[in-house]
Structures are given as C-alpha cells and as structure tokens.
C-alpha angles and dihedrals in degrees: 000000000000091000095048097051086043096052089037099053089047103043086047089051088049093059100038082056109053092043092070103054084043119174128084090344093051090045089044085058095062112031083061084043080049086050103051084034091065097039087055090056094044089054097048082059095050099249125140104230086237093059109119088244095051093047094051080053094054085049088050094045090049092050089064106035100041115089097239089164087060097063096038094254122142116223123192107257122271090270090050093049087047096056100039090059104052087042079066101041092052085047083059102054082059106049088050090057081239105305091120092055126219082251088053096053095042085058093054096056089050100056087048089051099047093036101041097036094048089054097049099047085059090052097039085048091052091044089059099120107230113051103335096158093063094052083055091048094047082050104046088044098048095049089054098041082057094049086042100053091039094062097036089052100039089054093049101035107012117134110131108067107227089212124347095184092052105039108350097200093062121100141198093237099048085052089058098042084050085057092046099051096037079062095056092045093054088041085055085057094041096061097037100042113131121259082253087061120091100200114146110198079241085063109038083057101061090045094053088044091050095044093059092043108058084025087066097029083054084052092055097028086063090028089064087040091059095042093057092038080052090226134139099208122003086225143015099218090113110051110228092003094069115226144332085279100044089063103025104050098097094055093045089069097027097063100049092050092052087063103034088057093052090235094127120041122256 
C-alpha cells in the first residue's frame, strides 16, 4: 500500500504538472505514455514489439499522437490513416503466408486506434485556445470524481454486484455514487469557470454525466481484456497501479467521447 500511495502521489503530480505548462513538454508526456501504451497492449496479445504487425501499430499510433500541425506537416485525415493502415495490416498476413492472422492484424489495428486515438483526444483537449487547460482539468477531474465515488460508495453501501463476470468488486451502488459525484465536480466548474469560459450548468452536467459513464465503461472495457488475457495489469511501469493502460483506460475512451459529441469546443 506504501508503495501505491508513493507511486501514486508522484506520477499525479507528474501530470498535474506538466498540464499545466502544456505545450511540447506536456505533448512529449504522452506520445512516450502512447508508446509504452501500445507496447502493453502489444504484449497482452502476444506480439514482440518488433513483429511487422506491431510495427505497422506503433506507425499508426504516431500518426495520431504526434503534433504534425505544429511542424507544419500535413498528415492524411483520421479515415485515411485507418485505412491505410489496415490495407497494410492485411498486406502483412499475406506476405507472411498467414502466420500473422486476419485477427491478428485486426488487433492490431485496434490497439493503434484505442491507443492512438485516446491519446490524441488529451492533447488535442489541452491545445483548445482558449483555455484549453481548463477543459483538461474538467475532464481529468470528472473522470476521477467518477472512479473515487465509485470506490468510497461501493465499500459503504454496495450490495448489487454491476457485473460480477467482468469485475467482480464493482456495484451497482458505487457506480452510481461515481456518476453523482462526477455531477457535482462538473457543477463546481461550472460555477467557478472564468468570464473566458463559455459552461452552461446544461452543459457541465453532461459532461459530468459522460465522463462517469465511459469512465466507468473504459474501467470495465480493460477490465474484460485483462480477464481473457488472464492478466492482473497489462504493465508493471507504476508500481502498485499496474501499467499506462491500467490508469489511463478511462480516459482513453472518455476524451474522445467529450469532442466527438461536440460537448467541449474544438
């Protein structure tokens, strides 16, 4: 537990810290979380990270995270990149003679899509001008609002398991009690957001719902990979927290789902 809270305490302040410089440092952070991220998820499915496949899914993964726009470099859209990339995937199952499978390649073009794409979203969320960093920190803080008051109010009032085949310590209750406090978070925004800041209550609250939705939905999404990888963490970088994906995998799906909704401003 020592180690947890240790690792925990000096990773978070990591990342606040580096939010709120922002720019390349704060870019730099999570194309190399991207990296090992990838390679994680490589490694669940069995794939060296120097594996053809695997390589074409790093490529994939850099195409999204890296700030091409900042060094004036035009990149093909998201669909292009997509289907580039399982064009080449596919390729590879071939010239293998099949021993990189169609399901191998489709994993792989998974991985470099959910891993990629997550990433992104964050540093596309802290480069909003204006005020990008508060969007990051709404987000951040929502998402964990959502994982605290789910633990603290499954522990005191859980009774009705969520699903007992997936993560077995989750309720019913504690879910609710994430959603509920992930409301108040965004309120709290809400009311103290700067002049510069355009937040409706409206708004604040479907974020705050959103956020405790897919946060929880990315919880139980790596939490079913794991179980059929029959794994416990998908990487050991954190001490006592597990990997990149193992803390990172609500975010993963609760940025994207902020922009592509339209509910914070690109």
């Amino acid at each position: 537990m020592r180690q947890r809270i240790i690792t925990g305490v000096l990773a978070g302040a990591l990342l606040v810290a580096l939010t709120i410089v922002g720019g390349w440092l704060f870019t730099a952070l999570l194309v190399l979380l991207a990296i090992i991220g990838f390679t994680e998820y490589a490694r669940m499915n069995g794939v060296k990270w120097s594996h053809p496949s695997a390589l074409l899914g790093y490529a994939g993964v850099l195409l999204f995270v890296l700030p091409w726009s900042d060094w004036n470099v035009d990149v093909p859209s998201e669909m292009t990149i997509m289907w580039m990339l399982a064009f080449l995937l596919l390729a590879v199952t071939v010239i293998t003679k099949n021993k990189t499978t169609i399901d191998g390649a489709a994993l792989m073009l998974l991985g470099a899509l959910y891993v990629g794409y997550g990433f992104a979203a964050m540093i596309e969320v802290r480069g909003i001008v204006p005020n990008g960093l508060f969007w990051t920190f709404l987000s951040f803080s929502c998402t964990i609002a959502s994982d605290t008051g789910a633990y603290f109010c499954g522990r005191a009032f859980g009774r009705s398991k969520l699903w007992p085949s997936i993560s077995p310590n989750k309720t019913i209750e504690g879910a609710l009690g994430g959603v509920v406090l992930s409301l108040i978070v965004a309120v709290i925004f809400s009311v103290f957001a700067p002049e510069t800041v355009s937040l409706s209550l409206p708004t604040a609250l479907l974020i705050g719902l959103l956020a405790a939705v897919a946060g929880q939905f990315g919880d139980l999404i790596q939490s079913a990979y794991k179980r059929v990888r029959d794994i416990k963490d998908t990487g050991t970088l954190l001490p006592g927290h597990g990997g990149v994906l193992d803390r990172f995998d609500s975010w993963l799906i609760v940025f994207p789902l902020l922009l592509l909704t339209g509910l914070l401003p690109s």
